[in-house]
N, C-alpha and C positions, 0 to 999 in steps of 0.2 A: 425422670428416666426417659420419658416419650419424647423430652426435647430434647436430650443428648442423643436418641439415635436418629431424629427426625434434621440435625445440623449435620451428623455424621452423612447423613444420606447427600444430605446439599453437599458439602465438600466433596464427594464422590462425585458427584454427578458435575459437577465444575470442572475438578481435575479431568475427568472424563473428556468433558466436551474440547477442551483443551488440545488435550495430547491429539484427539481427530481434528481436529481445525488443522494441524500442525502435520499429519498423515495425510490429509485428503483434504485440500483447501477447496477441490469443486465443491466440498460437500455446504461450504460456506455459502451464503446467498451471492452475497457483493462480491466473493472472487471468482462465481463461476460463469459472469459474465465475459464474452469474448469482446475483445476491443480491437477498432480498426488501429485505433493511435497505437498499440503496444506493434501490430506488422508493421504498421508503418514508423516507428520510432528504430526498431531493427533495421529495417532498409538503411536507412536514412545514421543510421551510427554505423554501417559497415561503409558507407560512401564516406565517411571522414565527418561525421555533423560533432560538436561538443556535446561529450556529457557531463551534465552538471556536477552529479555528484554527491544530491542531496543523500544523507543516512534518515533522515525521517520524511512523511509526508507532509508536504505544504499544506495540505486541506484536511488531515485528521489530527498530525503529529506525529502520528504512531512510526513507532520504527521500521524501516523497510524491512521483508520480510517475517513479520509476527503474522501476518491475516493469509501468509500463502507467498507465491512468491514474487509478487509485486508487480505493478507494471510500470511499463516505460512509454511516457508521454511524450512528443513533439510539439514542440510552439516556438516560434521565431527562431529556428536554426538550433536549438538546442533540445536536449533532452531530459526530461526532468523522471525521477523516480518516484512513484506514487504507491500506496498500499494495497490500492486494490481497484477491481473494474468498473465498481461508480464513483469513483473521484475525478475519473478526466471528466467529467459531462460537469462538476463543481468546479475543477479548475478553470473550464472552458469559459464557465458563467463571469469570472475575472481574473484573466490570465495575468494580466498583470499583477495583482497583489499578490498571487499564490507564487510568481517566478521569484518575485524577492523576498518569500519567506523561506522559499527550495534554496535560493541563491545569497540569502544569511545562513544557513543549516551549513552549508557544503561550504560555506567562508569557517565558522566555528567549529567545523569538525579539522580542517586543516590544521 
């Protein structure tokens, strides 16, 4: 009986944390970082730059928008969408692997 309400309490407390990650993404660690690349990926896409188009992140997987509302990265002219505020500083670390895994996502979603 102590294990059935002690699971129950876990599933509660998951669904929980959930639905707030999902309400209030600052309250997230990783997405309440401010990033320069998301103001500068905004400039730089109302000036005409490509956006990619990825639906998952290159450097987690994860689908854009699950961790918050995502951010938008700039590297060599294009823009890539990433899950959250410490993935560009991982992207950064190899912009190239991560652009043609953003830039296979956004070929296989088409």
């Amino acid at each position: 009986m102590n294990n059935i309400v002690i699971v129950m309490i876990g599933i509660a407390s998951v669904g929980l944390g959930m639905v707030l990650a999902q309400k209030f993404p600052s309250l997230h660690s990783c997405c309440a970082l401010p990033t320069v690349q998301n103001a500068a990926a905004q400039t730089e896409l109302q000036a005409g730059t490509v956006e990619v188009g990825n639906k998952h992140c290159p450097v987690t997987g994860n689908p854009i928008g699950v961790m918050g509302p995502g951010v938008k990265h700039l590297y060599n002219g294009k823009i890539y969408n990433l899950c959250c505020g410490m993935c560009p500083r991982t992207f950064d670390s190899d912009p190239e692997r991560y652009a043609k895994i953003a830039e296979a996502d956004a070929k296989a979603a088409q």
